[in-house]
VEXLUM-496646 format. One record per residue: residue in three letters; x, y, z of N, C-alpha, C in turn; residue number from 1. Coordinates in steps of 0.05 Angstrom, whole numbers, plus 5000, padded with zeros to 4 digits. Layout:
("Ala" (X Y Z) (X Y Z) (X Y Z) NUM)
...
//
This chain:
("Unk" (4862 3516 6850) (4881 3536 6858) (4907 3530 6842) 1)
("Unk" (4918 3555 6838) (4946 3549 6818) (4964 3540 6834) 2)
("Unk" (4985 3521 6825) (5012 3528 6837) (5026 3549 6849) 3)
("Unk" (5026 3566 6841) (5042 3593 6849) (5018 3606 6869) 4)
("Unk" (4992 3598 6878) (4975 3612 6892) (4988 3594 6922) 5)
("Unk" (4987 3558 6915) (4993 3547 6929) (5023 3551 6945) 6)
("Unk" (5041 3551 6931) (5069 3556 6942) (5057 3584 6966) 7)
("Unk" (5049 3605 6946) (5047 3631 6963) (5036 3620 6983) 8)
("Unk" (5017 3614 6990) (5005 3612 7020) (5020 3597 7031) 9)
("Unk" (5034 3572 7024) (5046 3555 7045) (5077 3576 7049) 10)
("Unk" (5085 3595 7030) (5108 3611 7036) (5101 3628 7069) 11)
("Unk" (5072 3637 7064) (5057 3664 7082) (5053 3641 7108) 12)
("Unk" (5045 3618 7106) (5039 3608 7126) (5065 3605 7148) 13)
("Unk" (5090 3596 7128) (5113 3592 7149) (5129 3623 7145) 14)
("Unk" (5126 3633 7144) (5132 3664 7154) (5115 3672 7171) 15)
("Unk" (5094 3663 7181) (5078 3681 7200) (5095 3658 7225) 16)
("Unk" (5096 3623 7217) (5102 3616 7238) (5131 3619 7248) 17)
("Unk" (5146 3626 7235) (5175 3641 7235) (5171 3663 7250) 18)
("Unk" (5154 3678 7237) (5155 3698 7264) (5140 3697 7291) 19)
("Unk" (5128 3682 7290) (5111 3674 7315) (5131 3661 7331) 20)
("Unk" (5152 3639 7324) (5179 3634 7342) (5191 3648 7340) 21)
("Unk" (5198 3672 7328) (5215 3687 7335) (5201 3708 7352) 22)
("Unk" (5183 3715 7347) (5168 3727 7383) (5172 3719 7406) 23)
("Unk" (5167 3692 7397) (5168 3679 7425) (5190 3664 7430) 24)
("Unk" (5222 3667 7415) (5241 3668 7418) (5249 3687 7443) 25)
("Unk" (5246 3706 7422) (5253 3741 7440) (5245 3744 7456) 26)
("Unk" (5217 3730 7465) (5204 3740 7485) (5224 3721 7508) 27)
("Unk" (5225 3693 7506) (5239 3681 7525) (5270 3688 7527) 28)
("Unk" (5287 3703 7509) (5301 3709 7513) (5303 3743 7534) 29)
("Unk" (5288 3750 7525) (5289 3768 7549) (5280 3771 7577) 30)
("Unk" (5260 3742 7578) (5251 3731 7603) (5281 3719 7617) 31)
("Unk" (5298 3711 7596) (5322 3702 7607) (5341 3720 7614) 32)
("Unk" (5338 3742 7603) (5361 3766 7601) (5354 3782 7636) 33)
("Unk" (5324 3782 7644) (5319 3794 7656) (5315 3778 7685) 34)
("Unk" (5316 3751 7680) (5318 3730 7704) (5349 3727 7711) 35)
("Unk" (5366 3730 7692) (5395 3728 7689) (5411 3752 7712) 36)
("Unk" (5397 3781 7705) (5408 3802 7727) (5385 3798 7748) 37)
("Unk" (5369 3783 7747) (5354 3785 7776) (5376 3762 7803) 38)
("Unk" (5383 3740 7780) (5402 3724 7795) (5427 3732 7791) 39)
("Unk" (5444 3751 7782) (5463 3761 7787) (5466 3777 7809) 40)
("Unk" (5438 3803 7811) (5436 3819 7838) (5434 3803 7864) 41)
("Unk" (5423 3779 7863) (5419 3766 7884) (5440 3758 7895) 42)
("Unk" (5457 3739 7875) (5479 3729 7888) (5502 3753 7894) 43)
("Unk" (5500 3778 7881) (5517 3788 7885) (5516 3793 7916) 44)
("Unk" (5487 3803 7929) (5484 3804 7955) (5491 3788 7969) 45)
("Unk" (5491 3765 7960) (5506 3743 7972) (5529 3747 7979) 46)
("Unk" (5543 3754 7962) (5575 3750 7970) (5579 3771 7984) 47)
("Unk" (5566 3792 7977) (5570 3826 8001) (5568 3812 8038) 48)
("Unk" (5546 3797 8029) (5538 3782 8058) (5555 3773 8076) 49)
("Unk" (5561 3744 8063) (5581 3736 8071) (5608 3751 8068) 50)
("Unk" (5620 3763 8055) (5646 3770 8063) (5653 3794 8069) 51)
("Unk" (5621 3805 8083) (5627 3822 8102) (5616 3810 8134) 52)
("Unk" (5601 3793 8139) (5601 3779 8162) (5623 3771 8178) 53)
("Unk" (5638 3760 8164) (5662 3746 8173) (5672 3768 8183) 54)
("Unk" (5674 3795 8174) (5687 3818 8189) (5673 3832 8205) 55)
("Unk" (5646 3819 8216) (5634 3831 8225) (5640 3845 8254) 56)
("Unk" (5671 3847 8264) (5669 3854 8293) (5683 3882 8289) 57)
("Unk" (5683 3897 8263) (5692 3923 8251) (5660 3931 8245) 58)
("Unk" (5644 3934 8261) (5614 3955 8258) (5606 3970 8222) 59)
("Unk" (5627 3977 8217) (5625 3984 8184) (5621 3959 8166) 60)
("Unk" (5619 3944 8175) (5621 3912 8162) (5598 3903 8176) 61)
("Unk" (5588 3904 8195) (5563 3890 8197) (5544 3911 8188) 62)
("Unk" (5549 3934 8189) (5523 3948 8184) (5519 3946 8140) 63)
("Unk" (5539 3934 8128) (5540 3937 8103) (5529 3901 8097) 64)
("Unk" (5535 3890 8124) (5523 3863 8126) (5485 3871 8120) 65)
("Unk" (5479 3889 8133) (5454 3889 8149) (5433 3899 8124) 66)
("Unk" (5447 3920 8107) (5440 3930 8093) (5443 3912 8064) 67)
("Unk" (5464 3900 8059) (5459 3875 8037) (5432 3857 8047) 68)
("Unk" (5438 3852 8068) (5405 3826 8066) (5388 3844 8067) 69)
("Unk" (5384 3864 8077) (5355 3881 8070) (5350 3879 8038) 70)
("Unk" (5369 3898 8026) (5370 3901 7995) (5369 3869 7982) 71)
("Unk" (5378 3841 7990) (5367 3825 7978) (5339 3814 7982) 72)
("Unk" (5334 3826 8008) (5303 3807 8015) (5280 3831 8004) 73)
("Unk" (5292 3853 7992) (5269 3875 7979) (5272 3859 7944) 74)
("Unk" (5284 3842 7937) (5274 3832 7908) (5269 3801 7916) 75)
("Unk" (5267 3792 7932) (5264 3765 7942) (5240 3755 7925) 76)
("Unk" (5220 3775 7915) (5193 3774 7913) (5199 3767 7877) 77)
("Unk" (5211 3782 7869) (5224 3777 7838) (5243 3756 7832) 78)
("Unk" (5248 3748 7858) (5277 3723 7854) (5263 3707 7844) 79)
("Unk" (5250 3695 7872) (5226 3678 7880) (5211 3670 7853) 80)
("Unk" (5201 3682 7840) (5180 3687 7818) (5202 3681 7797) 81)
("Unk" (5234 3682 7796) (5245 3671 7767) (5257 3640 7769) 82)
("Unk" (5264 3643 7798) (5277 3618 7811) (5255 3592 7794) 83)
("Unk" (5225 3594 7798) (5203 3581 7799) (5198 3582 7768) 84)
("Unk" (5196 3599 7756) (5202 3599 7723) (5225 3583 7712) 85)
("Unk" (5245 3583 7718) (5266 3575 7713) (5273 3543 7719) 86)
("Unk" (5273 3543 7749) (5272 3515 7759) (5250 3504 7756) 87)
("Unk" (5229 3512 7745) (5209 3482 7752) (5198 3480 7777) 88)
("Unk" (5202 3452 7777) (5197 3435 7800) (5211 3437 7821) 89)
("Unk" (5234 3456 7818) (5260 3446 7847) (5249 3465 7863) 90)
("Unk" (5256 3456 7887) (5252 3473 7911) (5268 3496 7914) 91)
("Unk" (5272 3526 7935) (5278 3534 7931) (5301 3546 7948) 92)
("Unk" (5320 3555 7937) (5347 3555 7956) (5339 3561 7975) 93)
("Unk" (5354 3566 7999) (5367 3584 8028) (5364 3608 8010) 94)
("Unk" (5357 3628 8017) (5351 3657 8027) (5373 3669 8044) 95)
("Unk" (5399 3671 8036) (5420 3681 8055) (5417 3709 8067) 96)
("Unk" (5398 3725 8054) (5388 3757 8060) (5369 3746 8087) 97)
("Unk" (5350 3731 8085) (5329 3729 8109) (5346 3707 8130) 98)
("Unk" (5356 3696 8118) (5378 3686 8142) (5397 3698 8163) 99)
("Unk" (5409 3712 8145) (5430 3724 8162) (5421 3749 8182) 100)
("Unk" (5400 3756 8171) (5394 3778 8181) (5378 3765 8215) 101)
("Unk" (5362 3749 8207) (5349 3734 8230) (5373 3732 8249) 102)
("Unk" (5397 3718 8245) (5406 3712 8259) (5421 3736 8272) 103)
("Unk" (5434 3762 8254) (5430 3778 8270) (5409 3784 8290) 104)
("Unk" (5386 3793 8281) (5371 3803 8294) (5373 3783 8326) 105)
("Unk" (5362 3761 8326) (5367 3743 8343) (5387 3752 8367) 106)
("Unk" (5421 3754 8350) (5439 3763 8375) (5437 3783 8390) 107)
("Unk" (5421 3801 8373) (5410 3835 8389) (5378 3833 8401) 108)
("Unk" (5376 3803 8403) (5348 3795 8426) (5318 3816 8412) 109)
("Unk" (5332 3811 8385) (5303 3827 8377) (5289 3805 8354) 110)
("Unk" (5277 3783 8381) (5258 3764 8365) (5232 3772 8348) 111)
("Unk" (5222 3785 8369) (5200 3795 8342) (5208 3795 8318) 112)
("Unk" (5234 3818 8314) (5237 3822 8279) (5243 3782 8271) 113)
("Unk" (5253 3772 8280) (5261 3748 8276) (5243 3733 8269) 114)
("Unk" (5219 3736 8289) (5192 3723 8278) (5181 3735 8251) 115)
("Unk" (5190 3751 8245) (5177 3762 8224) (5184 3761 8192) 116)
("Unk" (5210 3761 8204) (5229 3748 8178) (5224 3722 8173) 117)
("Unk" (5231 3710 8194) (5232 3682 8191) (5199 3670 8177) 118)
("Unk" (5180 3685 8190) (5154 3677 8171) (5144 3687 8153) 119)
("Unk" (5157 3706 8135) (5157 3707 8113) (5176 3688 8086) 120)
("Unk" (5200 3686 8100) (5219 3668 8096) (5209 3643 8085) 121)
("Unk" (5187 3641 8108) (5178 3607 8103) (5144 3606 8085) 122)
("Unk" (5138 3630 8088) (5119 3634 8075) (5121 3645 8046) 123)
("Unk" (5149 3644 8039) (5154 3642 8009) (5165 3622 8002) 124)
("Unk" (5172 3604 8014) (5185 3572 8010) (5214 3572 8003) 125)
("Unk" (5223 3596 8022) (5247 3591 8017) (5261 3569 8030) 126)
("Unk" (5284 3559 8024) (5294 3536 8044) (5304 3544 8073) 127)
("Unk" (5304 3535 8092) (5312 3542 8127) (5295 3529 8140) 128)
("Unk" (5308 3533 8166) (5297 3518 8193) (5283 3546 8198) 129)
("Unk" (5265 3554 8192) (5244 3576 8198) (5225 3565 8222) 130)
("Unk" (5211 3547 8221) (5196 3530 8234) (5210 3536 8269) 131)
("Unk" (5231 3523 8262) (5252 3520 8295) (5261 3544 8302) 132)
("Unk" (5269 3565 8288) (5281 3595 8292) (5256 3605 8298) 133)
("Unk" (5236 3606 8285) (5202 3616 8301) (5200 3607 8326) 134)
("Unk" (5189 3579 8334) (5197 3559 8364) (5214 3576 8382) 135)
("Unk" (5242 3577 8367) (5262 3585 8393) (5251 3616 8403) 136)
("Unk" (5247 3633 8383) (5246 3657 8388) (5210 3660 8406) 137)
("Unk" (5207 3655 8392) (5177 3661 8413) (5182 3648 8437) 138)
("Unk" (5194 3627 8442) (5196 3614 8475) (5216 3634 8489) 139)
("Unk" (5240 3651 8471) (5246 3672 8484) (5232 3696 8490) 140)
("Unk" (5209 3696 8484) (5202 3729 8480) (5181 3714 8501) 141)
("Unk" (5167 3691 8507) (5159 3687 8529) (5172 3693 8562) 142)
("Unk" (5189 3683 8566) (5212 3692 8582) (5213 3712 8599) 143)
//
């Protein structure tokens, strides 16, 4: 084989692998771009959460409470799934959407929903005392 046959192939060989990282550049960069606003929406719910809780004894404020943890625990399922891409091995935060809402629910003695949250909660590994908030609530709904 000539020189110039040789260069060519080893030229074609690292151009295909150039572009094969740059696929799979792109590709993980938009795995990042797209895990990036999944944890932006989340935490944003977050903060809706909390700093409308604290005002929560103005009814327009708890009900925008009520409706942030809904709207975060409807992508919980997409968090969940980048949190775990992302982190690895780490476990996985508090769930302030399935939290807070439990604990509403809770003060309006509507354990069922509480059980329900709460075991999904824990049945996606989010972090909480789910375990004990299940316990309490069913020994109330015994009652």
């Amino acid at each position: 084989m000539s020189i110039f046959k040789k260069i060519f192939k080893n030229d074609k060989r690292n151009m295909e692998k150039d572009q094969n990282n740059s696929e799979k550049n792109q590709h993980d960069l938009m795995a990042n771009n797209e895990f990036q606003k999944l944890f932006d929406e989340h935490y944003s719910f977050q903060e809706t959460i909390k700093n409308n809780y604290k005002k929560r004894e103005n009814p327009e404020n708890l009900d925008k409470t009520i409706e942030a943890c809904k709207e975060q625990i409807k992508i919980a399922p997409e968090v969940r799934r980048a949190f775990l891409e992302v982190y690895k091995n780490a476990p996985l935060p508090r769930h302030i959407g399935y939290e807070q809402l439990a604990i509403i629910e809770e003060k309006q003695n509507n354990y069922e929903e509480v059980i329900r949250l709460s075991k999904i909660a824990l049945n996606e590994n989010w972090a909480g005392d789910w375990h004990n908030r299940i316990e309490r609530c069913e020994k109330k709904l015994k009652k």
